[in-house]
Structures are given as C-alpha cells and as structure tokens.
C-alpha positions as CSV (number, residue, x, y, z in Angstrom):
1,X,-68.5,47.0,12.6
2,X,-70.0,44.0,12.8
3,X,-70.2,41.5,15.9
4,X,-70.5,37.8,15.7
5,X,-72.1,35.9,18.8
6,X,-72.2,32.5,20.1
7,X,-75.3,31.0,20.4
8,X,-75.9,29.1,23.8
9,X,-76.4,25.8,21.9
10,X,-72.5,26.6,20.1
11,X,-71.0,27.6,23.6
12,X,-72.4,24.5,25.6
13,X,-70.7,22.0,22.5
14,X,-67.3,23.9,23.5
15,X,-67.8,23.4,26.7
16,X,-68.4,19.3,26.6
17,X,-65.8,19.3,24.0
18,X,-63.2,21.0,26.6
19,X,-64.5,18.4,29.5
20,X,-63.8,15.0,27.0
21,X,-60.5,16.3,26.4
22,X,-59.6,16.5,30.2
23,X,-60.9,13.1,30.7
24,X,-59.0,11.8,27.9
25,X,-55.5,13.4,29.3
26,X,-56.4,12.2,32.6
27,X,-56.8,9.0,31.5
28,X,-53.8,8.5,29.3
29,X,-51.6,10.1,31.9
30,X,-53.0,8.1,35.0
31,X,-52.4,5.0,32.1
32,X,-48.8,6.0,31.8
33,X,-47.6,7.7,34.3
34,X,-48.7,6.2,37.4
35,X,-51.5,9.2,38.8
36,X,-53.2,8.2,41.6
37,X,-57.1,8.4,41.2
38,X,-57.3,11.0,43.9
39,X,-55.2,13.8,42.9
40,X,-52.8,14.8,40.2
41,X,-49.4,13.6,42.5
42,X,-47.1,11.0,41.0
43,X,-48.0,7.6,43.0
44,X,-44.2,7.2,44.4
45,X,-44.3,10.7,45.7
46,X,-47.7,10.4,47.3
47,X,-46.4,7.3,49.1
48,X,-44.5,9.8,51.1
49,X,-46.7,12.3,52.0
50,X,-47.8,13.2,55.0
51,X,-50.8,14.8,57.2
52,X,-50.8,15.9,60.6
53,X,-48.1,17.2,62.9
54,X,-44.2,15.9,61.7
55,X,-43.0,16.8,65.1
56,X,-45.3,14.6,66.9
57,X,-44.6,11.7,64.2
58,X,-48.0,10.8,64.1
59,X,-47.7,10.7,60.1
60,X,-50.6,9.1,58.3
61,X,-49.5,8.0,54.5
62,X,-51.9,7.2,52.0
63,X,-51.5,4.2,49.7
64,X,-53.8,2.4,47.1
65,X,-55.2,-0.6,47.7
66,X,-57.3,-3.2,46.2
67,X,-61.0,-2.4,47.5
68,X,-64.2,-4.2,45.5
69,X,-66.7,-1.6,47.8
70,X,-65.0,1.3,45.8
71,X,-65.8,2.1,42.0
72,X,-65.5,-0.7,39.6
73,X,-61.5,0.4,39.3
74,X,-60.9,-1.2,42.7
75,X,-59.5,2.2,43.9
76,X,-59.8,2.5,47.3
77,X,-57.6,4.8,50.2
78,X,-56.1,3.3,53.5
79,X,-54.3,5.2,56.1
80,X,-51.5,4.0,58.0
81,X,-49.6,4.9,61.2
82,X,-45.7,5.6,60.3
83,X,-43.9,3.7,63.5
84,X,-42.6,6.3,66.4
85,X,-39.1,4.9,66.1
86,X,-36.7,3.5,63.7
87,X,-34.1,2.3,65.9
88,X,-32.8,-1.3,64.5
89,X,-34.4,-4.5,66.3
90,X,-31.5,-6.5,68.0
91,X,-30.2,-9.0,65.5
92,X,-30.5,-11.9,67.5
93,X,-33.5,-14.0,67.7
94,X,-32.1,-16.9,69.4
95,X,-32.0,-15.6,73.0
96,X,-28.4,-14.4,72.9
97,X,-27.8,-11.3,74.1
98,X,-27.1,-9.0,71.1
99,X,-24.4,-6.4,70.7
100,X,-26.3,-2.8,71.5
101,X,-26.3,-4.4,75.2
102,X,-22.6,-5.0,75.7
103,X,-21.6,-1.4,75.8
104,X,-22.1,1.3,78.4
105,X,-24.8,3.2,77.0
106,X,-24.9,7.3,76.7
107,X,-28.2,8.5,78.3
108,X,-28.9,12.0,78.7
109,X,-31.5,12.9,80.3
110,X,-33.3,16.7,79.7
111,X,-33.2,18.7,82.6
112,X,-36.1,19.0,84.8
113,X,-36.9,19.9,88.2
114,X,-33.9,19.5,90.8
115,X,-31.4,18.1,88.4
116,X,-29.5,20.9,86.3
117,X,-25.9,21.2,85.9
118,X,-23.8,23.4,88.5
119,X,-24.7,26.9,88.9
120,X,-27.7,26.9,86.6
121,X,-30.9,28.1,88.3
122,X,-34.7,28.2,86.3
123,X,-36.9,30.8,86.2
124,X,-36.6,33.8,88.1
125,X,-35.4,34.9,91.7
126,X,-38.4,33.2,93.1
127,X,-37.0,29.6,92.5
128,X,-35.4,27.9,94.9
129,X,-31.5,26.3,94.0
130,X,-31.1,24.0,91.9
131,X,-28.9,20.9,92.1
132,X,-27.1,18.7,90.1
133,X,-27.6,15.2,90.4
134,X,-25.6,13.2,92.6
135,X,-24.5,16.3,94.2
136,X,-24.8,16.5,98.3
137,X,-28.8,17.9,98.5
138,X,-29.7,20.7,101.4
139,X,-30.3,18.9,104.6
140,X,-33.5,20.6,105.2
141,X,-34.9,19.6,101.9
142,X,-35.7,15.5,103.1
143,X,-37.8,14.7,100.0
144,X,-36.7,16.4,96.9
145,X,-38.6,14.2,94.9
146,X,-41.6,14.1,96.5
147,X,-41.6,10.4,96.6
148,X,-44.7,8.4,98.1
149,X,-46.3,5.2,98.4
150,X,-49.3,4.9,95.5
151,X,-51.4,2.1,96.6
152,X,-52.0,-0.4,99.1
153,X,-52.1,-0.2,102.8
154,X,-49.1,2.6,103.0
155,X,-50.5,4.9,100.6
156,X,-49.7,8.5,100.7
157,X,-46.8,7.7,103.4
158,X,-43.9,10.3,102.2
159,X,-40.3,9.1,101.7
160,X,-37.1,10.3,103.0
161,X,-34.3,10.3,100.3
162,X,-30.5,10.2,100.2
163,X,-28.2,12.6,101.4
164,X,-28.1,12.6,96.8
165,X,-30.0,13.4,94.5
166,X,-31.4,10.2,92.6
167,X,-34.1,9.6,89.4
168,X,-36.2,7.4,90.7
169,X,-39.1,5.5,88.8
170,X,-41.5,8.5,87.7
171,X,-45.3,7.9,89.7
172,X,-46.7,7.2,86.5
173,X,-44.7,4.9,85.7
174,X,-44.8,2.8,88.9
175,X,-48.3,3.2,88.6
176,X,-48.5,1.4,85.6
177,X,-46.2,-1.4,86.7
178,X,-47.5,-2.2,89.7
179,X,-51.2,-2.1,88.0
180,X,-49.4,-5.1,85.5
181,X,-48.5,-6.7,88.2
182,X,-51.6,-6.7,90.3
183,X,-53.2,-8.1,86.7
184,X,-51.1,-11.0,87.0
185,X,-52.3,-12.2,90.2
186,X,-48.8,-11.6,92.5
187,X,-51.0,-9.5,95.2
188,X,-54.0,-11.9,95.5
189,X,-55.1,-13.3,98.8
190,X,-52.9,-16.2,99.6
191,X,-50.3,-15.3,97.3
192,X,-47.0,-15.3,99.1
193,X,-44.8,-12.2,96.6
194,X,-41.0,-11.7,97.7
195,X,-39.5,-9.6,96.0
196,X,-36.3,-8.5,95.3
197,X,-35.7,-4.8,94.5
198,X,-31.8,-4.1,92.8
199,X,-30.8,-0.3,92.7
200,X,-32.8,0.6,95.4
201,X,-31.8,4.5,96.1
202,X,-34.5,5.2,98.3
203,X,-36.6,1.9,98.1
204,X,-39.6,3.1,97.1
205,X,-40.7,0.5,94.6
206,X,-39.6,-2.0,97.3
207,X,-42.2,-0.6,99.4
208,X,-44.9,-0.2,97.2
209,X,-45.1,-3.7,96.4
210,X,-44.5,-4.5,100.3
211,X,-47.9,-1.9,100.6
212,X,-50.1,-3.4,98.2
213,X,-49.3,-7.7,99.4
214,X,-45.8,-8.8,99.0
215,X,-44.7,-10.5,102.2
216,X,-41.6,-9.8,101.8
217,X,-38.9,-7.6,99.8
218,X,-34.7,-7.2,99.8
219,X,-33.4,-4.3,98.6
220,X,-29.7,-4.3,97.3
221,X,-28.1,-1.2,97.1
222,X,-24.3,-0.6,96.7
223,X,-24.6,3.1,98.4
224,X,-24.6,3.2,102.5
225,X,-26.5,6.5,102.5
226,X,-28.9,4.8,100.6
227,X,-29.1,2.0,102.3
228,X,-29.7,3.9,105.4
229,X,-32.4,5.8,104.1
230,X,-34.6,2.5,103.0
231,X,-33.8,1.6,107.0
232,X,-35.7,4.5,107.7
233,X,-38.7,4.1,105.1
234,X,-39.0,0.9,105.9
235,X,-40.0,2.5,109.5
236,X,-42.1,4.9,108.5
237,X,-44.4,2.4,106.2
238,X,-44.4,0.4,109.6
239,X,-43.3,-3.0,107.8
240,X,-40.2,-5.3,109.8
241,X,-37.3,-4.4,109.5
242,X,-35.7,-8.0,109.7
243,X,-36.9,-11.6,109.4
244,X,-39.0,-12.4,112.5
245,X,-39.6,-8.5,113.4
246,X,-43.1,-8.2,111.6
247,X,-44.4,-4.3,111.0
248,X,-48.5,-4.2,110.9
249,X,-48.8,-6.3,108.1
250,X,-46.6,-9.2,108.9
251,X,-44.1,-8.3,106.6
252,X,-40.3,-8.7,106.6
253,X,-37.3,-7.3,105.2
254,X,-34.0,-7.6,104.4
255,X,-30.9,-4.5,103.4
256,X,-27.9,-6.0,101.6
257,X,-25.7,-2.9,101.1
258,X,-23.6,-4.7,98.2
259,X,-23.3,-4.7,94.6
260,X,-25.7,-5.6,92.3
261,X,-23.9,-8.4,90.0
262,X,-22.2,-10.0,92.9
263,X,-25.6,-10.3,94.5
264,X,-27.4,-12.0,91.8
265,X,-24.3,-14.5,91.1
266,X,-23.4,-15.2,94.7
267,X,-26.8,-14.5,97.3
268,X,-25.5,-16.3,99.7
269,X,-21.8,-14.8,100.3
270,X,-23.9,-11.6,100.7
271,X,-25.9,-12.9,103.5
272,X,-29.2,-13.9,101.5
273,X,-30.3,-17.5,102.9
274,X,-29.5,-21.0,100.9
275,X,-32.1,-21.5,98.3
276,X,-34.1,-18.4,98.6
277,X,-36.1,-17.5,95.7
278,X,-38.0,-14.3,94.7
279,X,-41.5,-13.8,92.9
280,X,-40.3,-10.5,91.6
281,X,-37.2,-9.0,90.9
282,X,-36.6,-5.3,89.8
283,X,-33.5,-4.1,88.0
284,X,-33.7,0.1,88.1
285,X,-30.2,0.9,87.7
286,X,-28.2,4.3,86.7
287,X,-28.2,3.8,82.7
288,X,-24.6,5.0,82.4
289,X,-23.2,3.0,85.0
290,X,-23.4,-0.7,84.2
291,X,-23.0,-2.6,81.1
292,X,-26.9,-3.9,80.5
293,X,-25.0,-7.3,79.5
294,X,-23.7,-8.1,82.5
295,X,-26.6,-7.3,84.5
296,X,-28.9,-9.5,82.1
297,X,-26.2,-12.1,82.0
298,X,-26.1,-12.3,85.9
299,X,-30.4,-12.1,86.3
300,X,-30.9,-14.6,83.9
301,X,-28.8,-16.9,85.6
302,X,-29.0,-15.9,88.9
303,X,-30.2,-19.0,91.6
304,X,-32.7,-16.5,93.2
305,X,-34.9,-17.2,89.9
306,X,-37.6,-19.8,89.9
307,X,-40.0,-21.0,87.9
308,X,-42.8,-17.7,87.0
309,X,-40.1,-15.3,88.8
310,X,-41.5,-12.1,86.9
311,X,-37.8,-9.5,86.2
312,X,-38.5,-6.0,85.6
313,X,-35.9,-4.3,83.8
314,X,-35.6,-0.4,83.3
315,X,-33.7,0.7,80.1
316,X,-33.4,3.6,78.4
317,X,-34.6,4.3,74.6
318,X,-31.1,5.3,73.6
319,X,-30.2,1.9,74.2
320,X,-32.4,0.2,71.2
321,X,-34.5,-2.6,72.3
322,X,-34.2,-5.5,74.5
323,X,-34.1,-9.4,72.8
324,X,-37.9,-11.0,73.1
325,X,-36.5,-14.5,74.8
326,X,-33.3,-14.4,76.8
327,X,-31.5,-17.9,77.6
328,X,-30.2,-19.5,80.6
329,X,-27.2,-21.3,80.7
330,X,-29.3,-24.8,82.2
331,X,-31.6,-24.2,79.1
332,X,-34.2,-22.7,80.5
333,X,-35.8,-19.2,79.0
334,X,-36.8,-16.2,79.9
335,X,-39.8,-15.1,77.8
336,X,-40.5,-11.1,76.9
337,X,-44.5,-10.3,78.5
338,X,-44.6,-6.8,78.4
339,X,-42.0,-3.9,76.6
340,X,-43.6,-0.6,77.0
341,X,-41.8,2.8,76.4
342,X,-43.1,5.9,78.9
343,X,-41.2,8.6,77.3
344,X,-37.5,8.3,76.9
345,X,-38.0,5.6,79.2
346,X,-38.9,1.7,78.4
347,X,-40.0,-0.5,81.0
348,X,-39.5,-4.7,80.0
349,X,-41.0,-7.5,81.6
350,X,-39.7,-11.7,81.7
351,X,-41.3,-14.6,83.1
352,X,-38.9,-17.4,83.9
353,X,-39.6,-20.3,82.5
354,X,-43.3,-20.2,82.8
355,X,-45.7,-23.0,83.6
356,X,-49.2,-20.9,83.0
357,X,-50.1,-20.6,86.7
358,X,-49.8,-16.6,85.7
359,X,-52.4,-16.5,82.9
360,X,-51.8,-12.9,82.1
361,X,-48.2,-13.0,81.9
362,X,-48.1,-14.2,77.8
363,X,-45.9,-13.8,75.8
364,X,-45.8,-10.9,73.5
365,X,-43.4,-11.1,70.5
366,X,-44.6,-7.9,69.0
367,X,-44.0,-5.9,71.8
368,X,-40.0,-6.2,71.8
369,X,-39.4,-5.3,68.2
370,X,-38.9,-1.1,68.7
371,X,-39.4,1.2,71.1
C-alpha cells in the first residue's frame, strides 16, 4: 500500500492559507455585524457585561471609544463605574419641594444590636435580651447604645439614655459630620456657633458640638423622658444648664420639651427669645413619623434661620433624594453643600442664603442627584 506525505513546505502553505481565511471572516463579520475588536461578543451585548462582584454593584462595563494612541483603527477600551443606585432624581429643579417628600415614608431598618422584634433573642444562651425599639429598656442597662462624646473638650464622657430605646446618629457618622463642620470654620476661635439640635432623644449631637466650640445649643424634643435625660447629660459634660449658669466652658443651654414643627414656625410661643438665630440647626427625626415636607417646609422658613445658618437633615435612602436648592417664601434659598449616603442612611447639608464668609460650604449640584 502506498503512503503519500506532506512535505513541510506543502503543510506550512495550508497553514497560512487557514490563518487568511480567519482574518478574512473576522473582518467581514466585525464589518457587518458589529464585533467588537476585542472578542468575538456582539457590541450591544458587550455593552452589558460585567466584571467584578454584582452583589457589591461595583460593575465595570466596557465600551469602545474613539482613542488615536491605540492601532490606526482608533479602537481603544474605557471602563466605567455603573451608579450604586437608580432611584429617580426629584423632578423639580426649581426649589419646590417635590412629591417623594410629601408622604410618610416606609423605613425599615435591619435588625441589629438591641432593636429586634418582641421575643426574638440572637445567638445563643450567652446573649443578653433583646429589645424592641421604643419598648421600656431594663433600668440597669443606662447606656444601651453606648453613646459618647467624640471630640472636643468632653470626649469619651458616656451618655445616659431614655427610659426607650432610640437610633441615634451612628459614631461614624457624627464623626464625619462634625469633621464637615469643623472644615467650614463654625468651631474656630472667636466663632460664636449656636446651635439648635431637633429630635434630640438623648442629645448627643447637641453635646458634641457644645464639646468641640459651640457656645451654645437648644435641644427640642417632644418626649419628657427624653428631655429629662439631655438635663442629665448636659450635667455630666459639665456645660450650663440655662442661660447665665455657665458649665467649665462658658456654655449655655436651653430644653424646650415641644414639637418639632411648632418650634421652627412659632420659637417664641415655645419660650425661645425674640429674634434668636442659630448657626446650626439639626433635623434627626424618626423617618416614619413625620412627613419630610412639612419639616422642610417649616426649616426653610423658620425665623431662627439667618444668613450662612448651615441645616443638617437626616433622611433615609428609601426616601429618594433630597431637591439641590430649596426656596423660602421671602425669596431667599437654601443651597444643597453636602449629600452623602452612610449606608442606608444619607446625611444633606444647606446654607441659607449664603454670603461666602463660609468658604468651604459651596455648592455642590452633583452631589444631590442619587443616593
């Protein structure tokens, strides 16, 4: 039988011959079908996929883009980070207050720590009871939070808290806000801060802006046991506890145990002075127990605001987002500084009608389109 073989010279002309056909194919189809230079996907399919972890949402797409450092084809791969949310941006852009703020918003929160439902424990025998939020606490547990002063001159003093159990602002996050604050100059030497904190529960970010240079804060808080307990704080940071009594730092303070709206319209019927005005004021309230319209209808307008008057308002994500420029009904504006989300919480900053004393506190457009 005879066997025919293929020279070396014969089997390398196959080979080439294979290769120009592939490159031929490849060209025709990338021609007419749209095939991206870098692999063999469809273009419109490869604008969705994804690397990395889809949980996390930290998606990196590829798309083609005009580049004149790659190839003479100008083919040439950007990444680009997929947004972590793509909850609508509030419709109005004219300061109004838009619709997702005029209903009572639906906020669960994950359970953590000593807020679980009734008769749940976590983890073994070993844990202590658990409690449900707003529920009586043990008397012998004073500080269920482990709540203390961050900064300043009453740092590391421990906090009592209610006779209920409260969220208040996370460490971190007060942390963070009070670090903004310090950056726009409110705690400087000479600077005179009052501040006004709403929602108070336990007072402690009263206090920490009392312990690191206000000279003076109100807190407003509708509950008596609460009220009570700030009464007591205010006595263990060693700052006065009314105008004229002075603590170590010269400080002075002022409890209004009264709602929050009616003290922003009407200060004085609650007992605040004629004409008093606040540096700061801080809005932490129970998400799903006001209407974030009203409250923002009755700060914006409120005659405790005056000109630089920095409002902190705490919001959670469910809600959307908050409007960049907020109106007054005198025309004046109060302009969006600072929107920044600490996990399924968002923390935004205004200035009232700013005059550029507080260099720091720009505007920042960008910052109030999702969270």
């Amino acid at each position: 039988m005879q066997v025919y073989t293929t020279s070396n010279n014969t089997r390398w002309w196959l080979q080439l011959s294979m290769a120009s056909m592939c490159a031929v194919a490849c060209f025709l189809s990338n021609k007419n079908h749209k095939v991206s230079a870098y692999s063999f996907v469809p273009q419109r399919q490869q604008q969705h996929t994804s690397v990395g972890n889809m949980q996390a949402q930290q998606r990196l797409i590829f798309t083609r883009t005009t580049n004149p450092h790659v190839g003479s084809g100008g083919g040439g791969m950007t990444m680009k980070k997929r947004p972590l949310s793509t909850r609508p941006v509030p419709s109005s852009t004219d300061g109004e207050i838009p619709q997702n703020l005029k209903r009572k918003v639906v906020a669960k929160r994950q359970l953590r720590g000593d807020i679980v439902p009734k008769g749940k424990r976590k983890g073994g025998t070993s844990q202590p009871t658990l409690r449900p939020q707003g529920k009586t606490r043990l008397g012998a547990n004073n500080n269920p939070s482990n709540l203390k002063i961050l900064g300043g001159t009453a740092r590391g003093r421990h906090l009592s808290s209610p006779d209920v159990y409260l969220r208040p602002m996370m460490g971190k996050v007060r942390e963070a806000v009070y670090s903004t604050f310090t950056s726009f100059g409110l705690y400087d030497e000479g600077v005179r801060t009052k501040h006004l904190d709403i929602f108070s529960g336990s007072g402690s970010v009263g206090l920490e802006s009392l312990s690191r240079g206000a000279v003076h804060c109100t807190f407003v808080d509708l509950s008596r046991d609460c009220c009570d307990t700030i009464e007591r704080n205010v006595v263990k940071c060693d700052f006065g506890e009314e105008e004229g009594g002075g603590g170590r730092n010269g400080v002075v303070t002022r409890v209004v145990c009264d709602d929050a709206l009616r003290v922003l319209r009407d200060p004085v019927g609650v007992g605040i002075p004629d004409v008093t005005t606040y540096n700061i004021i801080t809005l932490c309230p129970p998400y799903e127990e006001i209407t974030y319209a009203d409250l923002l209808d009755a700060a914006v307008n409120s005659p405790l605001l005056t000109e630089d008057t920095i409002i902190l308002v705490e919001y959670p994500t469910e809600l959307g987002c908050l409007p960049h420029v907020l109106n007054q009904e005198n025309g004046g504006k109060l302009i969006g500084i600072r929107n920044r989300r600490y996990g399924r919480t968002v923390i935004a900053m205004y200035i009232a009608n700013p005059t550029g004393r507080l260099e720091k506190a720009e505007s920042r457009p960008e910052e109030f389109i999702t969270v």
